[in-house]
Each structure stands twice: as C-alpha cells, then as structure tokens.
Short mmCIF file of the C-alpha atoms (twelve columns), coordinates in Angstrom:
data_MODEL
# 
_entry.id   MODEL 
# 
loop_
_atom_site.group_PDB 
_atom_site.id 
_atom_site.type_symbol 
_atom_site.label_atom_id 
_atom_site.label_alt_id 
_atom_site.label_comp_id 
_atom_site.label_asym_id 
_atom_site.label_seq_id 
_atom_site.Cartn_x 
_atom_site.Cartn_y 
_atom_site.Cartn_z 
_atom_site.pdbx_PDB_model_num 
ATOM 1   C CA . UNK A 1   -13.384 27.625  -20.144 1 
ATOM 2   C CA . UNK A 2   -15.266 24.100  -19.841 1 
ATOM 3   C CA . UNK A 3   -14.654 21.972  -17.096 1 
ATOM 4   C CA . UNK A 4   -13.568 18.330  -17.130 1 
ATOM 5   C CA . UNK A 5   -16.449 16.040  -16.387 1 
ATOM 6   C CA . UNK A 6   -14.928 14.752  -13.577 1 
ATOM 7   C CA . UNK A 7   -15.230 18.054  -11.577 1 
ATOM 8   C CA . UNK A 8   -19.079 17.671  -12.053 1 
ATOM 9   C CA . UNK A 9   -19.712 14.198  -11.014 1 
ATOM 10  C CA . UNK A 10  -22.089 13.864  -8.333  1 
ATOM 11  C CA . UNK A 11  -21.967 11.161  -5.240  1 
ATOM 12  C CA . UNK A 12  -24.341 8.790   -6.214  1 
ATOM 13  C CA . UNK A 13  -23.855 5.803   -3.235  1 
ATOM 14  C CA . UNK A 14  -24.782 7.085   0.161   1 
ATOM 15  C CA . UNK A 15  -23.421 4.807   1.891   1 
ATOM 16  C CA . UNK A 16  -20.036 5.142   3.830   1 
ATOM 17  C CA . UNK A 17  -16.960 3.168   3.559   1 
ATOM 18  C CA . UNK A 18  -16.002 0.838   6.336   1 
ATOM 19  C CA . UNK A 19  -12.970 0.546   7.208   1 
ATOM 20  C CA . UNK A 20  -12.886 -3.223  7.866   1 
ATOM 21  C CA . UNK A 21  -13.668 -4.303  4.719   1 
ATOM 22  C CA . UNK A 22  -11.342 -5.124  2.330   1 
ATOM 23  C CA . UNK A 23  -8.501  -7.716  1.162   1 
ATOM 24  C CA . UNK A 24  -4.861  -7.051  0.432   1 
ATOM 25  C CA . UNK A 25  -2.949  -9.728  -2.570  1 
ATOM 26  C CA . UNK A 26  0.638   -9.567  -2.911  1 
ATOM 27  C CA . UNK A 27  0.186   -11.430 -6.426  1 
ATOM 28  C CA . UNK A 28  3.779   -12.708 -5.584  1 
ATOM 29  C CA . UNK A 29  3.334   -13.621 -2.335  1 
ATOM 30  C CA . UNK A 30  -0.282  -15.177 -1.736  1 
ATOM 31  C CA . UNK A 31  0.534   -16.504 1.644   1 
ATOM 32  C CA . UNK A 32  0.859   -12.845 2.862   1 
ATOM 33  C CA . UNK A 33  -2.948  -11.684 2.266   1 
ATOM 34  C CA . UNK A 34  -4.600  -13.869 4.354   1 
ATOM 35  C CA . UNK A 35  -3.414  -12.781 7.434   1 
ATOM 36  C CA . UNK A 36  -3.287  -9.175  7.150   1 
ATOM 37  C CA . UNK A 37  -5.172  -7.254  9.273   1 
ATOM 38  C CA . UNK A 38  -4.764  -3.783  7.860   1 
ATOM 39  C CA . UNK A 39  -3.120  -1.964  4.820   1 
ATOM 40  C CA . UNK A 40  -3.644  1.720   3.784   1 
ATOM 41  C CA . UNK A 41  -4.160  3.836   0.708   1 
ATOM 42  C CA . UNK A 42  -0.664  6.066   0.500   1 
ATOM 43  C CA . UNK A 43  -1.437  9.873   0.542   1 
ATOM 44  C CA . UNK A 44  -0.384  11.512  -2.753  1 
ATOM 45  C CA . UNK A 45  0.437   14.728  -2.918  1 
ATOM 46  C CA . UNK A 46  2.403   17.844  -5.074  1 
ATOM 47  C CA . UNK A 47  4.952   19.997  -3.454  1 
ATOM 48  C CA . UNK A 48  4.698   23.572  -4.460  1 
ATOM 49  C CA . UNK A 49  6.621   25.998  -5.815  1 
ATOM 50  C CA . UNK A 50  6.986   29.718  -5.093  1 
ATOM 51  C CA . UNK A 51  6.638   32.122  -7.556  1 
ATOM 52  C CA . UNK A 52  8.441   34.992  -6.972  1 
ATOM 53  C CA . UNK A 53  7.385   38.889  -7.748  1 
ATOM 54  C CA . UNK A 54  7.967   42.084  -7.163  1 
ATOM 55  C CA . UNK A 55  4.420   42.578  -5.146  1 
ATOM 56  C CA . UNK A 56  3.942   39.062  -3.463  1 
ATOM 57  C CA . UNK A 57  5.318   35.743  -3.402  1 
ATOM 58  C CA . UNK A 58  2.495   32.989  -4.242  1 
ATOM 59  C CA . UNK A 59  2.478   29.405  -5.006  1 
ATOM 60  C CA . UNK A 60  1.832   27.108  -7.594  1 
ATOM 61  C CA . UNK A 61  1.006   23.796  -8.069  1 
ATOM 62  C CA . UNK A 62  4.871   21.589  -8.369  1 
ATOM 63  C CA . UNK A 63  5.542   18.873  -11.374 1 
ATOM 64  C CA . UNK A 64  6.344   15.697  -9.401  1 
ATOM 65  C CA . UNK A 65  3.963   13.975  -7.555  1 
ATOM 66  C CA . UNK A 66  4.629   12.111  -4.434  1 
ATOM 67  C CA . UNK A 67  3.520   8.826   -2.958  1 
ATOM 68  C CA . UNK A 68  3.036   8.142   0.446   1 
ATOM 69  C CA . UNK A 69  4.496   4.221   1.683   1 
ATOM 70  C CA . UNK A 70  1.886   1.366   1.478   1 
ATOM 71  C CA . UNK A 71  1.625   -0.019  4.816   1 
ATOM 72  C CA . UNK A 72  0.820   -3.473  5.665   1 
ATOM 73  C CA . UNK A 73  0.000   -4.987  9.377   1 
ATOM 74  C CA . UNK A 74  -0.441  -8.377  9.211   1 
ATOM 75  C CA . UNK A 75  -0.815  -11.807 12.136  1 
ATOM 76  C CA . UNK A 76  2.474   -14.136 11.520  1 
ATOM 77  C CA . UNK A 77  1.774   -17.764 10.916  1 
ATOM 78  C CA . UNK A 78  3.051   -19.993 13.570  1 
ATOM 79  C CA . UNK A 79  6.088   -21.041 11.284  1 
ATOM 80  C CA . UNK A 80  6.727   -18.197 10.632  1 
ATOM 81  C CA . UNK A 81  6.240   -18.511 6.457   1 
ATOM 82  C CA . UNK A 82  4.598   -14.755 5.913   1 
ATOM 83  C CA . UNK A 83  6.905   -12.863 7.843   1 
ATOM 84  C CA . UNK A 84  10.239  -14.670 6.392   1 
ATOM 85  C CA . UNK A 85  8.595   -14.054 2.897   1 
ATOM 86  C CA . UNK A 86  9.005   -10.399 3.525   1 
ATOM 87  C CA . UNK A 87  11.851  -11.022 5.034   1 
ATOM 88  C CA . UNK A 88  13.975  -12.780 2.610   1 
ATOM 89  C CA . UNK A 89  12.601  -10.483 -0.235  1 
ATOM 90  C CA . UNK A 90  14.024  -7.776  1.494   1 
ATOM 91  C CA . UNK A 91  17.506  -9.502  1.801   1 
ATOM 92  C CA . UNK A 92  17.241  -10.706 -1.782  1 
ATOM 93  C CA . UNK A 93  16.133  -7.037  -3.038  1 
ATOM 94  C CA . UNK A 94  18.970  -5.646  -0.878  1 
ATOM 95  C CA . UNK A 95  22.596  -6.621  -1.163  1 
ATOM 96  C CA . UNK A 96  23.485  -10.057 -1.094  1 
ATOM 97  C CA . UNK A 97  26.438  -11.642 1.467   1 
ATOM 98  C CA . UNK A 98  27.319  -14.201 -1.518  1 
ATOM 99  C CA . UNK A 99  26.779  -14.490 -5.241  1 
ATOM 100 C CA . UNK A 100 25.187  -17.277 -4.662  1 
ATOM 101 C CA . UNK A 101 22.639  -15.540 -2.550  1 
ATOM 102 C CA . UNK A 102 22.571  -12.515 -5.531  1 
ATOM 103 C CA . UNK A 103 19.234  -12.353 -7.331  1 
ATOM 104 C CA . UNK A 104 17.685  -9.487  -9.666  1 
ATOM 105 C CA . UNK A 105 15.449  -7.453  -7.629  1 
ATOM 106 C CA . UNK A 106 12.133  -8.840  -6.994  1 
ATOM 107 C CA . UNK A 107 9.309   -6.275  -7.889  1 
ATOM 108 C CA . UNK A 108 5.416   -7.021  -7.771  1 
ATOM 109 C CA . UNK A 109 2.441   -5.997  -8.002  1 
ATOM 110 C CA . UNK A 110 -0.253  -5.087  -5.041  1 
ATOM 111 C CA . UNK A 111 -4.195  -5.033  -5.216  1 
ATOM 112 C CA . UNK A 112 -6.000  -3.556  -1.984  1 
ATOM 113 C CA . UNK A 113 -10.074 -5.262  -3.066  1 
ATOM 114 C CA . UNK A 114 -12.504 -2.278  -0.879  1 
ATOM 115 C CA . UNK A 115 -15.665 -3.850  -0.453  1 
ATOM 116 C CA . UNK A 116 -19.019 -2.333  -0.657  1 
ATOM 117 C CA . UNK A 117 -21.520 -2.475  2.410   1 
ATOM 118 C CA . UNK A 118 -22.788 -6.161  0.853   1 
ATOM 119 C CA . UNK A 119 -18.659 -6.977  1.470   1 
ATOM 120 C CA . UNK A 120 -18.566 -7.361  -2.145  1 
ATOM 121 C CA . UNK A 121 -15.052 -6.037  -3.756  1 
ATOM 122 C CA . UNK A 122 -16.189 -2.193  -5.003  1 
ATOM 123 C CA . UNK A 123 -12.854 -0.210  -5.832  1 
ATOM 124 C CA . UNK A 124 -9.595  -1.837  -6.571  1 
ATOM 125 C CA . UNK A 125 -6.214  0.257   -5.874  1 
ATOM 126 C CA . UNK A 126 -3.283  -1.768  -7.808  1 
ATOM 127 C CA . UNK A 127 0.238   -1.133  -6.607  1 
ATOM 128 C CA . UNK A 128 2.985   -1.402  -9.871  1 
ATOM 129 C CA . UNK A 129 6.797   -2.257  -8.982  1 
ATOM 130 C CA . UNK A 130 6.060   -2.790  -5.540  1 
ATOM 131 C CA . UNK A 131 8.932   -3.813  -3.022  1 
ATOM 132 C CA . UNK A 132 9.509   -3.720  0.687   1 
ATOM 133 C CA . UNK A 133 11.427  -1.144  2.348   1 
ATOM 134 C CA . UNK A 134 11.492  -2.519  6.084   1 
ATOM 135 C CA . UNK A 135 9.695   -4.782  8.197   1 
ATOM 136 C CA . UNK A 136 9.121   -4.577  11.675  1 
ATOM 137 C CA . UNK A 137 10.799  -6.859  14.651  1 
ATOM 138 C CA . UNK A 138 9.102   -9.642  16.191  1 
ATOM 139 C CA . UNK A 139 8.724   -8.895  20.463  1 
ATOM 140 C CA . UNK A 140 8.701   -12.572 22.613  1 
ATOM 141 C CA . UNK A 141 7.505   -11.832 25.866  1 
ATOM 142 C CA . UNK A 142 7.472   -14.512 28.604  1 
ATOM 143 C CA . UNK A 143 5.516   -12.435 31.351  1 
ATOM 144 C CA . UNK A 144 2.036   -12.045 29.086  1 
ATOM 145 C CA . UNK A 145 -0.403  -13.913 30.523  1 
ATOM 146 C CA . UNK A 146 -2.966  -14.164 27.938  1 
ATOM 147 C CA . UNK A 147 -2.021  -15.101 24.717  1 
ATOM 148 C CA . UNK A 148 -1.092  -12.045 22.265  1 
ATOM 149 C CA . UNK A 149 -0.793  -13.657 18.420  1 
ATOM 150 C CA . UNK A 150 2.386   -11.633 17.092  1 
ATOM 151 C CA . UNK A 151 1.737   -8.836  14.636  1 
ATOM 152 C CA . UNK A 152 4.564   -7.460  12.396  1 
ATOM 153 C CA . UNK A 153 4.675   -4.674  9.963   1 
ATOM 154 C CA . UNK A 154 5.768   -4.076  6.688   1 
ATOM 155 C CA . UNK A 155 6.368   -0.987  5.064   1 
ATOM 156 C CA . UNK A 156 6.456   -0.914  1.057   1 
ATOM 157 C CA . UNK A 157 7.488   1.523   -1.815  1 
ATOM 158 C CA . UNK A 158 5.810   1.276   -5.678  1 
ATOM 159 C CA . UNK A 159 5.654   3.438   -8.201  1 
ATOM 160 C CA . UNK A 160 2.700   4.148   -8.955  1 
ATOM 161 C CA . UNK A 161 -0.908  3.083   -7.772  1 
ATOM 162 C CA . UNK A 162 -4.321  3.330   -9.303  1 
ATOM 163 C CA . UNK A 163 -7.639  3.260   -8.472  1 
ATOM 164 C CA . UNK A 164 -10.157 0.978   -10.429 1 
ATOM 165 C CA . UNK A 165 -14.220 0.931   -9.623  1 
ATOM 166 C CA . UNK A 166 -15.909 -2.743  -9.994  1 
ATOM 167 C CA . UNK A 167 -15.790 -2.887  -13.632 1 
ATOM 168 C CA . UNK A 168 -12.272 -2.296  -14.279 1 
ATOM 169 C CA . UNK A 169 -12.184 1.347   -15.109 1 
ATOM 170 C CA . UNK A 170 -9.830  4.032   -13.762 1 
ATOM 171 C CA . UNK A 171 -11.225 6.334   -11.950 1 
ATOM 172 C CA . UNK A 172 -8.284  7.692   -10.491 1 
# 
C-alpha cells in the first residue's frame, strides 16, 4: 500500500516557532486585533470508538472531529470600544430583550498571521463562522498601587479552521 506524500515530508526550517510572534484579525471587528496579547490554535481531535469482540475490545479511529475553543486575551482600550465589541456581539448573537434590539446572528471570519523568525507572517490559520461564546469580567481594584492595564478574555466557537503556509496553500 503507498503512502500519502504527506507522511514523507521532511522538516526542512530548523528554526523553532516563537511564541510571541504573531497577529490575530477579527475581519469584522478590526479594532479587536491590535490589542490582543495572545490567541491559541484549538486542539482537534477524534473520539474513538470501541470495537467489540469475542477475544478483546480495541479501538478505532471515530467519524466526527472535534474542535477545541479559540481563545483570545486581549488589553481593553480606555473607552472601552474592544471589549463592548465583543460584548454587544454576544448580546446581538444571543437573544434579544426587544425586536428592536433582534438582529440575524453575526458570524465572521478569524485569521491568526504566525510569523517566521524575520517576524514576517509564515502560516495563516483562518477561523470560518466564527462567534463568541463568553467573555470574561472586567476586575476594578482601588488598592493596586501600580498601574495594572485591564485584560479581558474572550472565548470563541467556529466551525472549522485551516491552516495555510505563506503562499496560500493548505497544508492542513
């Protein structure tokens, strides 16, 4: 039996990724990406499924795969613009108090840039029918006595993502 040629490919770049290199667009929401201070690649993974014999149980590889959350960390602006963003689209995507308030669910579309060692975009992982699940709460604290910018957290489901290298093509 022949093998795909993707089981054979080699590592060509030595060098290692860095973790602090890359750029998160919300392609509806450009306001959000330039604060955010760290995102993720979602696991992926296939549940199994038990065979059953006579002899010995074993598994097998399941049908469905399933995708880990996209998770986003990001600084909120002073006036507060990124984190209401998320904030409203959840309310919007959710269910509305009035009908005036009512719109379609807003889906969109997420691209995590990785860049290479020269901080030059590498691999791009796009994000299809992406919406926000929950975002975090925002903590005031009077007794800090340095200056803490606020953080918050969103957490967002998609379904699907892929993974592009620097010319476009999928390579996963």
């Amino acid at each position: 039996m022949s093998q795909s040629t993707w089981v054979k490919e080699k590592i060509n770049n030595r060098n290692f990724l860095a973790p602090n290199g890359f750029k998160l667009s919300l392609i509806n929401f450009p306001k959000i990406s330039f604060y955010c201070q760290s995102a993720n690649i979602p696991g992926i993974s296939i549940p199994e499924i038990t065979i059953p014999t006579p002899f010995r149980d074993y598994p097998v590889a399941g049908t469905e795969t399933e995708y880990e959350d996209l998770r986003v960390n990001f600084l909120v602006d002073e006036d507060m613009t990124n984190y209401c963003t998320i904030h409203k689209w959840l309310r919007k995507t959710g269910l509305a108090e009035t009908f005036d308030e009512y719109e379609n669910p807003l889906e969109g579309q997420g691209i995590l840039e990785i860049l290479n060692s020269n901080w030059r975009p590498n691999i791009t992982i796009e994000y299809d029918d992406l919406f926000p699940v929950s975002i975090t709460p925002l903590e005031f604290d009077a007794t800090n006595t340095t200056v803490e910018y606020l953080t918050a957290a969103a957490v967002f489901k998609y379904k699907i993502y892929r993974i592009k290298n620097k010319n476009g093509d999928v390579i996963s």
